[in-house]
Structure formats: structure tokens, C-alpha cells
C-alpha positions as CSV (number, residue, x, y, z in Angstrom):
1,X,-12.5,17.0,6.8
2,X,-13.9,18.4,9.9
3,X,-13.8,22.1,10.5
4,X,-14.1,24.1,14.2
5,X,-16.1,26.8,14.1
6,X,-17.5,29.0,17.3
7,X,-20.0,32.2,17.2
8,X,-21.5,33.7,19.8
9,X,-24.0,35.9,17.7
10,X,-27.2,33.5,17.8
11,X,-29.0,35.4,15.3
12,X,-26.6,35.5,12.4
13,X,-25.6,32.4,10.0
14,X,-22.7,30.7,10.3
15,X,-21.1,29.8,7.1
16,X,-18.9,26.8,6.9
17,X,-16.9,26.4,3.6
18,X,-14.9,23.3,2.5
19,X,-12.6,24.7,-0.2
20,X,-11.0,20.7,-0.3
21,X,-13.6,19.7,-1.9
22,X,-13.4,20.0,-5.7
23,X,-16.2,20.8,-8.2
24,X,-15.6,17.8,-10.1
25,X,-17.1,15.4,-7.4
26,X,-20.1,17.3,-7.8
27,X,-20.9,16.2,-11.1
28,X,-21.7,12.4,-10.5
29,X,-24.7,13.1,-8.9
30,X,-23.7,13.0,-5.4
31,X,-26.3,14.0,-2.5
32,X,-23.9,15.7,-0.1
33,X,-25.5,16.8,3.5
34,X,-23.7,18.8,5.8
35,X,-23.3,17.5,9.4
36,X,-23.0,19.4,12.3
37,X,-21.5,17.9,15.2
38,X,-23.1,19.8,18.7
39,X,-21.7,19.0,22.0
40,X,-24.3,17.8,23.7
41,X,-23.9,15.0,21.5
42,X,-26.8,15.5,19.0
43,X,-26.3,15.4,15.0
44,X,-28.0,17.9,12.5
45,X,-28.1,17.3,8.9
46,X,-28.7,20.1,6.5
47,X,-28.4,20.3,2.8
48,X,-25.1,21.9,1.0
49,X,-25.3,25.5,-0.3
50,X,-23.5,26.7,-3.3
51,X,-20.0,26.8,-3.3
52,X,-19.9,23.9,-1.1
53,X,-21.0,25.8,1.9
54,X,-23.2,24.7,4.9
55,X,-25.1,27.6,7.0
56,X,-25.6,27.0,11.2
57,X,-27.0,28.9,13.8
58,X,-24.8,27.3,15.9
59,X,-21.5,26.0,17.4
60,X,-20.1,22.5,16.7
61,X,-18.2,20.4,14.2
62,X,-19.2,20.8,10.6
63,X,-18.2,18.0,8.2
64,X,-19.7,17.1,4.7
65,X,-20.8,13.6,4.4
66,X,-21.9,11.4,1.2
67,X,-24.2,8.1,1.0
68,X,-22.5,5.4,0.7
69,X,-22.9,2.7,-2.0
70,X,-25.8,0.5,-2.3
71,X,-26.0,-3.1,-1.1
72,X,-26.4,-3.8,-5.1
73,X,-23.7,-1.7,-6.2
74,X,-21.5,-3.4,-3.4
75,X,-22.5,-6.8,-4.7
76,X,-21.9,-6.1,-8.4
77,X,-19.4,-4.5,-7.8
78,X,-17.7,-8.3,-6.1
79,X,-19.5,-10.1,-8.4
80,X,-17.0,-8.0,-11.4
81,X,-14.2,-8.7,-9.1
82,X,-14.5,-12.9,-8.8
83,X,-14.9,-12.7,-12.2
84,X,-11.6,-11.5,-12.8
85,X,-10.0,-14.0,-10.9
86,X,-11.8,-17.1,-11.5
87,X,-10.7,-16.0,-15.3
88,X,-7.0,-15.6,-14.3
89,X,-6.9,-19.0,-12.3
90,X,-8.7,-20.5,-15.3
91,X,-5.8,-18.7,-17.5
92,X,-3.1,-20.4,-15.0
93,X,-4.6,-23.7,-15.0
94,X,-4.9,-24.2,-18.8
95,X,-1.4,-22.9,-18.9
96,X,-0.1,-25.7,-16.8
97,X,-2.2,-28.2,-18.5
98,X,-0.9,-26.6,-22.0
99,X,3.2,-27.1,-20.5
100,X,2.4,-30.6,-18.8
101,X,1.1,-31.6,-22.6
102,X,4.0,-30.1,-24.4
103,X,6.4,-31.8,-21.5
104,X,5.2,-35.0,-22.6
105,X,5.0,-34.9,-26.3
106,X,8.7,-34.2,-26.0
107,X,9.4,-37.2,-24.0
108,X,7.2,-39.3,-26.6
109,X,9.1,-38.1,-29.0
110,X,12.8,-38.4,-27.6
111,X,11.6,-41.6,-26.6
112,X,10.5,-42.7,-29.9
113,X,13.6,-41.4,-31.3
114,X,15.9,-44.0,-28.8
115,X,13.6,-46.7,-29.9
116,X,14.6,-46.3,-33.5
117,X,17.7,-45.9,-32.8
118,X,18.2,-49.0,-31.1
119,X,16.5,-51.2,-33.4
120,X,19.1,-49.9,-36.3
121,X,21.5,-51.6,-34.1
């Protein structure tokens, strides 16, 4: 979310407030930074106010950014996820195995049957 804001007063603050973002996220500990966008091309990062509101003393794009995960939360994160499906191919394969087994006790057993049946004759 990206908000335009201009001023032509250089002495006063700018406020920049981002009403979207809901009080909740705050609670898990989240370092947000506001970002200002300027057009010579340059990035300013400043820390997020109250009220999740960034101050400027200048013109730009103002956005609020969050780190993103770690490279260990990333990897335990995949590591949960294989997990889960190296369990459900396992689950498929022993069901297959289980069905293939039953498949051929059957036929052992029909066949066992036509065997008796035609020695009584």
C-alpha cells in the first residue's frame, strides 16, 4: 500500500497514516519501517509512530515495509513441508502394497477352493 503525499511547507511534518493496516499484525512482534520513496530516486527508512503513522519532511511515496523471514525460518519452514508429503506418499504406497496383498490372498483362496473342488470329482 503506497500512499501520494505532496507539501510544500518544508518546515512542518508530514504525517502519513495507513488506516489498512490492522492492530492485530502489530502484536507478533513485527519491526515495521516506513519507507519513503523521493524522486530523485533515493530511499529513507524511518521507524513507525503510533497509530501506524510515518512523519516526513518531505515529498515522495510513503509505504510500510516488514523484514522478511529468516533463511532458517524459510528452511524449517520446507523442511515441515517435505515432511508432510514424504508421509502421504508413504501412506499411498503401503496402501497399494496393503490392496496388492489382499488381491492375492483372494486369488489363493478362490484358487484353493477350485482345487478342492475338482479333486471331489
Amino acid at each position: 500500500m503506497m500512499e501520494w503525499v505532496e507539501s510544500n511547507i518544508m518546515s512542518d511534518h508530514i504525517l502519513v497514516h495507513f488506516p489498512q493496516i490492522d492492530d492485530d499484525d502489530n502484536n507478533n512482534k513485527v519491526e515495521m519501517k516506513c519507507v519513503r520513496f523521493v524522486t530523485n530516486g533515493t530511499i529513507e527508512f524511518s521507524n513507525v509512530t503510533m497509530n501506524n503513522t510515518c512523519i516526513s519532511q518531505g515529498q515522495g511515496h510513503f509505504a510500510i515495509v516488514v523484514p522478511s523471514l529468516k533463511p532458517e525460518e524459510e528452511k524449517k519452514k520446507g523442511k515441515w513441508k517435505w515432511w508432510v508429503i514424504d508421509l502421504e506418499e508413504l501412506l499411498i504406497l503401503l496402501l497399494i502394497v496393503m490392496a496388492t496383498l489382499i488381491c492375492k490372498c483372494v486369488g489363493l483362496k478362490k484358487e484353493g477352493n477350485m482345487e478342492r473342488q475338482s479333486e471331489k470329482k
